[in-house]
C-alpha positions as CSV (number, residue, x, y, z in Angstrom):
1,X,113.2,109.2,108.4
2,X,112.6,111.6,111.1
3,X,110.0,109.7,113.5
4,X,110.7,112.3,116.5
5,X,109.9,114.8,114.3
6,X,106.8,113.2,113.0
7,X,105.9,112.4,116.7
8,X,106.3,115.9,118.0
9,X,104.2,116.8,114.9
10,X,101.2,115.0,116.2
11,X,102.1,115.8,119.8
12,X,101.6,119.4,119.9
13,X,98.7,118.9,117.2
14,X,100.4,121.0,114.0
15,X,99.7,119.9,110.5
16,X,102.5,120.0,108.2
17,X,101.2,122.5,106.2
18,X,100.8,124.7,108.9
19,X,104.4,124.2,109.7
20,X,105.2,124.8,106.2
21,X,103.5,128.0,106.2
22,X,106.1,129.4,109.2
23,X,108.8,128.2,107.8
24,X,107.4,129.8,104.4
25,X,108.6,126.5,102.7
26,X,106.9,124.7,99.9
27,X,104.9,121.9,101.4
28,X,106.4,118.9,99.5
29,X,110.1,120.3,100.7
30,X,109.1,119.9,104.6
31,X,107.3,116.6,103.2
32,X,111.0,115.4,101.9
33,X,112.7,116.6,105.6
34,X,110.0,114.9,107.6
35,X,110.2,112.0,105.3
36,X,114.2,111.6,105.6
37,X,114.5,112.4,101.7
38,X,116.4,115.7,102.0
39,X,118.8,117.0,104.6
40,X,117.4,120.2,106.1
41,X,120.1,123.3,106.5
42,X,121.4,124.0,110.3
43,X,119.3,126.8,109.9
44,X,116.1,125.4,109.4
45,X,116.7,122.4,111.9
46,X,116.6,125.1,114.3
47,X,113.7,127.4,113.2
48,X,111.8,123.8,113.3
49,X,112.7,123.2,116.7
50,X,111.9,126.2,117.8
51,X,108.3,126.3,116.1
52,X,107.8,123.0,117.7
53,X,109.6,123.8,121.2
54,X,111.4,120.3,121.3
55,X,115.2,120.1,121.0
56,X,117.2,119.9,117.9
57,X,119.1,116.8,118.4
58,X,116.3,114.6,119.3
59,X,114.0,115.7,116.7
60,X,116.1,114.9,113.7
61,X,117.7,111.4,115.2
62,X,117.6,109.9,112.3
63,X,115.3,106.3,112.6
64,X,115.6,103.8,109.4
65,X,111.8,102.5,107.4
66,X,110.9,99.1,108.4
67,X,112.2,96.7,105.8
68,X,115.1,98.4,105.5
69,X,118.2,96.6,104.8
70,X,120.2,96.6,107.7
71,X,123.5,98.6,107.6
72,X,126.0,97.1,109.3
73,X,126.0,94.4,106.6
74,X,124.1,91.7,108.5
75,X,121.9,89.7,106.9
76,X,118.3,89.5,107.1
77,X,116.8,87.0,109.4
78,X,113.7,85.3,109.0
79,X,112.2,82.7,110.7
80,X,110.2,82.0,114.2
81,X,112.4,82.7,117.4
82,X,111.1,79.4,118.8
83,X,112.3,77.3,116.2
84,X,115.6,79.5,114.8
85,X,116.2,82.0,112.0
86,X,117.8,81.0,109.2
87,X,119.2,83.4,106.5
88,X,116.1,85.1,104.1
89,X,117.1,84.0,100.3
90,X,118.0,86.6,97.7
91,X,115.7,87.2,95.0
């Protein structure tokens, strides 16, 4: 998931339709990029950053869901951090 991408979205007040319609991209393909389900070419990371005058790098650090399983292979945690975490149970 992009979330500097869906933040500069909302910053400078363009729908993604809109940005869809510069890009002249299908609306549920810029859906899928902004969404972190498909990898957008070289090419159209820059026309994006252009259209949204932010820089490339930043806008497509890539930011995991919440829930996500963690990837370095760590286990969940759940628990209060007053009284400890213990390890969440597999279901």
């Amino acid at each position: 998931m992009y979330l500097n991408l869906k933040l500069q979205l909302l910053k400078t007040g363009m729908r993604q339709n809109r940005l869809a319609q510069l890009l002249a991209v299908n609306e549920s393909v810029l859906s899928k990029i902004v969404n972190g389900f498909r990898e957008p070419s070289q090419d159209m990371r820059k026309r994006i950053a252009t259209l949204l005058q932010s820089d490339e790098e930043w806008l497509f650090e890539r930011a995991e869901a919440p829930g996500a399983p963690p990837k370095n292979g760590a286990e969940e945690m759940v628990g209060s951090p007053v009284l400890g975490s213990t390890p969440a149970r597999q279901a």
